[in-house]
VMD Tcl script that draws the C-alpha trace (Angstrom):
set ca {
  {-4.01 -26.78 9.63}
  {-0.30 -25.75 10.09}
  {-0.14 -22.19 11.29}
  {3.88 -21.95 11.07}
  {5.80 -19.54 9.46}
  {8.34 -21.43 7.19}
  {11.69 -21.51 8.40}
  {12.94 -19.63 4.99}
  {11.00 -17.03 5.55}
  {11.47 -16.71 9.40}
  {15.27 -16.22 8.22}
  {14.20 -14.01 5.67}
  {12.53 -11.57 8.15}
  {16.08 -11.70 10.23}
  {17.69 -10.74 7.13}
  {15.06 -7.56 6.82}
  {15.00 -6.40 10.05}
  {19.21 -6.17 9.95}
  {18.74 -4.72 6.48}
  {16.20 -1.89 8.09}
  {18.80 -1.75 11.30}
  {21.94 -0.93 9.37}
  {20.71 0.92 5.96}
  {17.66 2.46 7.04}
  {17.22 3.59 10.26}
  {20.48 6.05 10.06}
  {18.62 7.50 7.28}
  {16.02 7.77 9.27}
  {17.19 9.51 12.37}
  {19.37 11.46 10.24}
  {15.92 12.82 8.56}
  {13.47 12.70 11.23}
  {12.70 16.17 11.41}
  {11.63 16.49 8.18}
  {8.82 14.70 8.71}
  {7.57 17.12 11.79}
  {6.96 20.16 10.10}
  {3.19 21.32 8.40}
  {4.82 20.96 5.14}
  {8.06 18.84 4.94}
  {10.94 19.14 2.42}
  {10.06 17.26 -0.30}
  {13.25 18.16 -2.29}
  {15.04 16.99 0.72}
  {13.15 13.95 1.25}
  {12.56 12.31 -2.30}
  {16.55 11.55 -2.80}
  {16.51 9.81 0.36}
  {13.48 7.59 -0.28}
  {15.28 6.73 -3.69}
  {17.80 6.02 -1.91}
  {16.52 3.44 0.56}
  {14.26 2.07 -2.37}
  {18.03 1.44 -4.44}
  {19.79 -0.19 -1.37}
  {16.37 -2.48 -0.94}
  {16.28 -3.30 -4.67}
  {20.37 -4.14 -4.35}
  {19.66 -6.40 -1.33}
  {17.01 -8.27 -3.14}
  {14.01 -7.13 -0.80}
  {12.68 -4.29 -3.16}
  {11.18 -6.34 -5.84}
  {11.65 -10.02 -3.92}
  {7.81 -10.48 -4.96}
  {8.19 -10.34 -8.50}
  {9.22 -13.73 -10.07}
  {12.66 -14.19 -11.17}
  {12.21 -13.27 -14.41}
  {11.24 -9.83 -14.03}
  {14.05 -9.23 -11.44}
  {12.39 -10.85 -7.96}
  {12.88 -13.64 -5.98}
  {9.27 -15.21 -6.55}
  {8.46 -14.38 -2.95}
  {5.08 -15.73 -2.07}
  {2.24 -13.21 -0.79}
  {2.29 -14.77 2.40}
  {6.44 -14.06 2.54}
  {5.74 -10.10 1.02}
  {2.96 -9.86 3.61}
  {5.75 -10.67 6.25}
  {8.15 -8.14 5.47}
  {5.54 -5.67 4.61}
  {4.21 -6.27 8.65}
  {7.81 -5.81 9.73}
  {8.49 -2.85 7.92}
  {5.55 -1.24 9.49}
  {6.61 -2.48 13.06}
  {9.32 -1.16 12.55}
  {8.04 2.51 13.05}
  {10.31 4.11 11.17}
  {8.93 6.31 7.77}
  {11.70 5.52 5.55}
  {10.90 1.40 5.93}
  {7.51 1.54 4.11}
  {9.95 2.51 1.18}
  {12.01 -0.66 0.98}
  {9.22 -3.16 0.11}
  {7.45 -1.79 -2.97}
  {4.03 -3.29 -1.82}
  {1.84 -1.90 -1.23}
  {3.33 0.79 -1.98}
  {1.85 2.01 -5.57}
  {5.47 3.61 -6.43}
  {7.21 -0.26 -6.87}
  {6.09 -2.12 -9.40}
  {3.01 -3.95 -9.91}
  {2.18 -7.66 -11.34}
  {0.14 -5.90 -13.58}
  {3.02 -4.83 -15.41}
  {3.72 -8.65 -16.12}
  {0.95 -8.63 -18.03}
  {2.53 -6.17 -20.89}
  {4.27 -8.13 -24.33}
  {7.67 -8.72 -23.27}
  {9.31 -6.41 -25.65}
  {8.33 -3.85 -23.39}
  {10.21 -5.06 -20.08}
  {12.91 -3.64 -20.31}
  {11.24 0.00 -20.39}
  {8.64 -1.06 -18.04}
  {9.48 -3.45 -16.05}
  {13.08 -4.40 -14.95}
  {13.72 -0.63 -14.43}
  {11.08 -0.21 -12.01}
  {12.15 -3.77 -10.10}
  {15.46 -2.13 -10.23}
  {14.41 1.07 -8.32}
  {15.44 2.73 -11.34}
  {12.06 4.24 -12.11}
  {8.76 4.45 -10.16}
  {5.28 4.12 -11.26}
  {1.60 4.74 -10.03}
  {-1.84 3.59 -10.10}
  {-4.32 5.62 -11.98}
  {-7.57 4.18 -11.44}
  {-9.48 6.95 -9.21}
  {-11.25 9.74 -10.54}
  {-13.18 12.98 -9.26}
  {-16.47 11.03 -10.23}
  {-15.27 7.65 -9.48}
  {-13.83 6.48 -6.46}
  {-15.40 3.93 -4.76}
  {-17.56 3.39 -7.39}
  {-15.13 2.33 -9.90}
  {-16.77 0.98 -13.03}
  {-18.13 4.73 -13.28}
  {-14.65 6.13 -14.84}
  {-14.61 8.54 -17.76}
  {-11.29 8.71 -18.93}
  {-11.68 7.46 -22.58}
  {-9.26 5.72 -24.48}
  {-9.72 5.20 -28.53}
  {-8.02 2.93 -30.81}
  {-6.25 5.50 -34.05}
  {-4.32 3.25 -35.80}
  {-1.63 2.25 -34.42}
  {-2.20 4.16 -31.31}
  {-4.95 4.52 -28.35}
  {-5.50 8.42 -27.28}
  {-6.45 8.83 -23.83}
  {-8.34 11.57 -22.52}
  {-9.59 12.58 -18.66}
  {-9.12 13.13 -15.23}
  {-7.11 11.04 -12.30}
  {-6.96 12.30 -9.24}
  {-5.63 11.52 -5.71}
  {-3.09 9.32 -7.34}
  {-0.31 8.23 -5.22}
  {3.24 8.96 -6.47}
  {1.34 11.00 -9.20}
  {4.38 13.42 -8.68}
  {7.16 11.58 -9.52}
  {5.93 8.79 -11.29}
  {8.07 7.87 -14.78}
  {4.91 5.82 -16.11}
  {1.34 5.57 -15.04}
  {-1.22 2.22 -15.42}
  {-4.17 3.66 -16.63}
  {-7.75 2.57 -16.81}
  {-9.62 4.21 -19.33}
  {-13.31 3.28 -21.13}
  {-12.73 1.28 -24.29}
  {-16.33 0.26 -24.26}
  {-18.86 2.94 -22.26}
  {-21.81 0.32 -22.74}
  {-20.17 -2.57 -21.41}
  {-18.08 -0.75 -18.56}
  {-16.93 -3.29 -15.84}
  {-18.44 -5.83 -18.36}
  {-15.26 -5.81 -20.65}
  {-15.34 -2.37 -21.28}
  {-12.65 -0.94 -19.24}
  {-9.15 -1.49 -20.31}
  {-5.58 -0.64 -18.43}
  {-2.69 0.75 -20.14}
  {1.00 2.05 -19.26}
  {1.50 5.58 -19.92}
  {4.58 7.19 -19.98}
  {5.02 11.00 -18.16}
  {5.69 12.58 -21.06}
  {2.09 11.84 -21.80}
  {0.01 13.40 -18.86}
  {0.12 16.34 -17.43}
  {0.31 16.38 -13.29}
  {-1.49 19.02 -11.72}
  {-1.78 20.18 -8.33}
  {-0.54 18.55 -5.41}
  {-3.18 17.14 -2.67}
  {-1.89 17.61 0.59}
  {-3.92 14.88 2.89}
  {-3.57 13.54 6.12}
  {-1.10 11.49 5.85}
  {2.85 11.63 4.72}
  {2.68 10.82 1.30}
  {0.33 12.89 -0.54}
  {-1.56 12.35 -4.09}
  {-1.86 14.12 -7.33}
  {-3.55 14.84 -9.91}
  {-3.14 13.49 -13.46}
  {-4.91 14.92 -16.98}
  {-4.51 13.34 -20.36}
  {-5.43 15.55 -22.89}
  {-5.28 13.51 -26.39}
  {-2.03 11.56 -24.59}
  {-0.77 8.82 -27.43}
  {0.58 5.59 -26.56}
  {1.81 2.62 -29.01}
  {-1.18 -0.11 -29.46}
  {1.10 -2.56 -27.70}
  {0.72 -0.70 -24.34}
  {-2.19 -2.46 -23.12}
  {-1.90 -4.65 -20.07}
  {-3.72 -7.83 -20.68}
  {-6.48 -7.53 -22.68}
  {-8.82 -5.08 -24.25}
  {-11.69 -4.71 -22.03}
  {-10.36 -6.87 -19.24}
  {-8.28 -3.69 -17.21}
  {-11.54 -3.82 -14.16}
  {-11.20 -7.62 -14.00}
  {-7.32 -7.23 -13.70}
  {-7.48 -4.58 -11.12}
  {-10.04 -6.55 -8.48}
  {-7.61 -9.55 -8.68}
  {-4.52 -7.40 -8.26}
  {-6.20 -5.49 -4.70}
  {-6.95 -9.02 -3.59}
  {-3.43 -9.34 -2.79}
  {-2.87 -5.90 -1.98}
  {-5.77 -5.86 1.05}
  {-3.35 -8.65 2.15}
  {-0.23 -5.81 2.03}
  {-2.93 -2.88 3.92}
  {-3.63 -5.35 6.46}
  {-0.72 -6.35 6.96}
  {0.96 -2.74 6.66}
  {-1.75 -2.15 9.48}
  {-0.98 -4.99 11.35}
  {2.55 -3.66 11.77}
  {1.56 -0.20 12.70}
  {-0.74 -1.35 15.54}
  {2.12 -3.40 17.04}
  {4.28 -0.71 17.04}
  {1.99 1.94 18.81}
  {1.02 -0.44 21.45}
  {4.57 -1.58 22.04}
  {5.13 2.37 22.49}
  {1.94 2.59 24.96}
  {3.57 -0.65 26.69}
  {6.89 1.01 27.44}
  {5.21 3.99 28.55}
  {2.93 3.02 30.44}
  {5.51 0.69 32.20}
  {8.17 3.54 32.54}
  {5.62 6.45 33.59}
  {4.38 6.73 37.35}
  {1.64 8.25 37.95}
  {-0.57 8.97 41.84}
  {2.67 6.77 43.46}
  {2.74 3.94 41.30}
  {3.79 2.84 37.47}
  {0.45 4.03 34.95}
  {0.02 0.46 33.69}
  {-1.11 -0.61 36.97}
  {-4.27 1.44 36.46}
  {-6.86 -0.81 34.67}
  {-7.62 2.25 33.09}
  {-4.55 2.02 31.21}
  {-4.01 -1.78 31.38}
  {-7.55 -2.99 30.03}
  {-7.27 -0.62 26.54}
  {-3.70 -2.01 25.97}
  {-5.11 -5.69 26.60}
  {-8.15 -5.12 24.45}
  {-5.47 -4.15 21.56}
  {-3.20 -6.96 22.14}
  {-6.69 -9.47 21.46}
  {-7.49 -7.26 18.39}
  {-3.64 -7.40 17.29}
  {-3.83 -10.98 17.46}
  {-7.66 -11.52 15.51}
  {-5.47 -9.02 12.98}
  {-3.05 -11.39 12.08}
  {-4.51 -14.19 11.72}
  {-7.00 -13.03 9.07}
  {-3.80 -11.24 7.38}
  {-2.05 -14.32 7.35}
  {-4.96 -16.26 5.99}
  {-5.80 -14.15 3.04}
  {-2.33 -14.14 2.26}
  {-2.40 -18.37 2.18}
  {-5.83 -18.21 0.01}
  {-4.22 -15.45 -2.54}
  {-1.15 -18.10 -2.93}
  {-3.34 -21.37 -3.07}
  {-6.38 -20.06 -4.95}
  {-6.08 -19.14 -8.57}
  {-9.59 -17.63 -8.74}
  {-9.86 -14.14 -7.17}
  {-13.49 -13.60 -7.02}
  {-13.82 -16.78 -4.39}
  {-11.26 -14.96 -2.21}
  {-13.14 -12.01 -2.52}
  {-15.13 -11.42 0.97}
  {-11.96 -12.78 2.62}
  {-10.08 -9.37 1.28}
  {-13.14 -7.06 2.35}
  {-12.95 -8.72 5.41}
  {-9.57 -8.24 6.11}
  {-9.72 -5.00 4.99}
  {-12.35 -3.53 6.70}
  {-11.21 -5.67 10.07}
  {-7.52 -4.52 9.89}
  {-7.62 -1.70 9.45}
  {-10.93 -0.21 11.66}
  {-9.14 -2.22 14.39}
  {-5.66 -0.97 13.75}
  {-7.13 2.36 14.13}
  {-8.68 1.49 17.91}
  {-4.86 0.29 18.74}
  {-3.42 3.65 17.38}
  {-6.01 5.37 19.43}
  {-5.96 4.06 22.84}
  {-2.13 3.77 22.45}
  {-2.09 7.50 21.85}
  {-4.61 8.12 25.21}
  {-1.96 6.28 27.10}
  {0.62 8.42 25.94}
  {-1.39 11.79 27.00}
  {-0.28 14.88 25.23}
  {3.55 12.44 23.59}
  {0.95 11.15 22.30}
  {-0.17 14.31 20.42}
  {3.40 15.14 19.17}
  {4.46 14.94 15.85}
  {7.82 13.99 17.14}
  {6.54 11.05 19.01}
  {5.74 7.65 18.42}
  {2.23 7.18 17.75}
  {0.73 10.58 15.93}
  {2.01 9.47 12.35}
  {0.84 6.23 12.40}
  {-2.55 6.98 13.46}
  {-2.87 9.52 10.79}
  {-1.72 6.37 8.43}
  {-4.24 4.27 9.63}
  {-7.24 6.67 9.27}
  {-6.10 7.02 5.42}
  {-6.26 3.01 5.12}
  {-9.42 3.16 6.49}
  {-10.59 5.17 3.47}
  {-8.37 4.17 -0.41}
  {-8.43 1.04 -2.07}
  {-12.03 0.56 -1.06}
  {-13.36 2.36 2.19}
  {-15.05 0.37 4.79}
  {-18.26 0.90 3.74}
  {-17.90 -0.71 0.83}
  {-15.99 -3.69 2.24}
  {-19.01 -4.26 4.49}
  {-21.17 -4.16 1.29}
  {-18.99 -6.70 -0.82}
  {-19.25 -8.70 2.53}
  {-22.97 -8.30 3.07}
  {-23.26 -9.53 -1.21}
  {-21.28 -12.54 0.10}
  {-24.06 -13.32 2.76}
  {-26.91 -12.79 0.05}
  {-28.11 -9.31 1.20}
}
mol new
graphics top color blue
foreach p $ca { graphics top sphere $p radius 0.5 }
foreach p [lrange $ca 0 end-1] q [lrange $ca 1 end] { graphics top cylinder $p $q radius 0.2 }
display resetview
């Protein structure tokens, strides 16, 4: 076993983190009261986030995970995993923007998966920053449990018309196209009978905004008789649940690893402080009050990684995703219930900075309490995990 980072993508991470120095974080401090308030500027913000997603996509970070057909650099999961980590250590907002996973907005390898006559509306925009996209998969009756969809889709012709529900869909807003899984088959379900397709805007209808607990905040989508070309399909007929589990395998890498990043950053926050502050005559990390918690989450930073780092290895060595499957639920479940801990003693360090919106930790423990919960809560990582045991 070799447990090295490559030396490309070592320099590749340099190359990031300068990128993030000198394009983002200006933005960011320039911003940074946006994000404080109950209900931030969203008018304000969203050219800004654009923004940082087009000077990502120009550098070649954006998209770097797509091959190079499709506008990427073929960057391995194990190198996107990297850059996602840093962009979280980073702490600032605006970073989370300039590597597309996992962030549902950037484009997805599903869209690979579409005839290539439709790349150039689908595809190479979206690697280009150009246009954004989200994942429509969730659904008022179906969220965890997601072989229970009802959104229907029916072949007329030439065309499939698609009718339901999405909700809590990331980048719902402001999404130029949707991938959509709709029934195809109702008696075969997750059996072949749920297919994904690319919808344009123009062909849903958003509704209201759902304001959660985090900083970027869902929608809702309805598709009343929406009409797409027969050739929007990604894949194949009946195969949209089997291309979905594959495509989270690598994206539970991206959570953990987004997670991963986030608890380094609030305990390197509770570090400093708790070096800097004195408290009863002598520096508050001296206390084993305070020194104990922050050693505990420097152990569970460190089990973290390595688990990241592995799944990201199987996802690039293994071709079949169901035999990495407990490894994702694993990591899952592990990075982000223990990123959480981090986030949480690191904010008891800080005392009441540590309540601020304006300080370092508050934001990212929010974060991590939403990754505890979408694209598969805990719970049902432990199940898929207790399945893999037999139980």
């Amino acid at each position: 076993m070799d447990f090295t980072v490559p030396e490309e993508l070592t320099a590749l991470r340099q190359s990031f983190a300068s990128f993030l120095e000198r394009e983002v974080r200006p933005l960011e401090e320039e911003h940074a009261r946006q994000f404080w308030g109950e209900a931030p500027d969203r008018d304000v913000l969203a050219p800004v986030i654009r923004e940082v997603r087009r000077r990502s996509a120009d550098e070649g970070f954006y998209s770097s995970y797509l091959p190079e057909e499709a506008g990427g650099q073929d960057l391995s999961v194990l190198g996107t995993t990297l850059l996602v980590e840093d962009a979280a250590r980073s702490g600032m907002r605006l970073a989370m923007a300039a590597i597309a996973p996992p962030n549902p907005a950037g484009p997805s390898t599903l869209l690979l998966k579409l005839p290539r006559s439709l790349w150039d509306d689908y595809v190479f925009p979206v690697a280009r920053a150009e246009k954004t996209m989200c994942f429509a998969l969730t659904e008022p009756e179906a969220g965890s449990d997601a072989q229970s969809i009802r959104t229907r889709a029916v072949l007329e012709g030439d065309e499939w018309v698609i009718n339901g529900h999405k909700h809590y869909i990331t980048n719902g807003e402001n999404a130029d196209f949707a991938i959509v899984f709709a029934l195809t088959d109702p008696d075969k379900r997750a059996a072949g009978g749920i297919t994904a397709f690319v919808v344009p805007s123009d062909q849903f209808r958003r509704g209201k905004l759902q304001w959660n607990i985090s900083d970027s905040h869902p929608a809702e989508l309805f598709f009343d008789d929406a009409r797409i070309p027969a050739d929007h399909v990604i894949g194949e007929v009946g195969m949209g649940f089997f291309e979905a589990m594959a495509f989270l395998n690598a994206g539970r890498a991206y959570i953990g690893a987004q997670s991963l990043g986030l608890a380094e950053w609030c305990l390197g926050a509770a570090v400093d402080h708790a070096a800097k502050r004195t408290a009863f005559g002598k520096p508050l990390g001296k206390n084993q009050g305070v020194s104990f918690p922050l050693a505990r989450s420097k152990a569970d930073i460190e089990a973290i990684r390595w688990l990241v780092y592995h799944l990201a290895w199987r996802v690039d060595s293994e071709g079949d995703p169901l035999s990495i499957m407990a490894d994702a639920s694993i990591t899952k479940f592990y990075a982000t219930e223990r990123a959480y801990e981090v986030a949480d003693r690191a904010l008891q360090v800080l005392g009441g900075m540590g309540l601020m919106r304006e300080g370092p930790i508050e934001r990212a423990l929010r974060h991590l309490r939403m990754l505890r919960v979408v694209e598969g809560a805990s719970e049902i990582q432990l199940l898929v995990i207790a399945r893999s045991l037999g139980l």
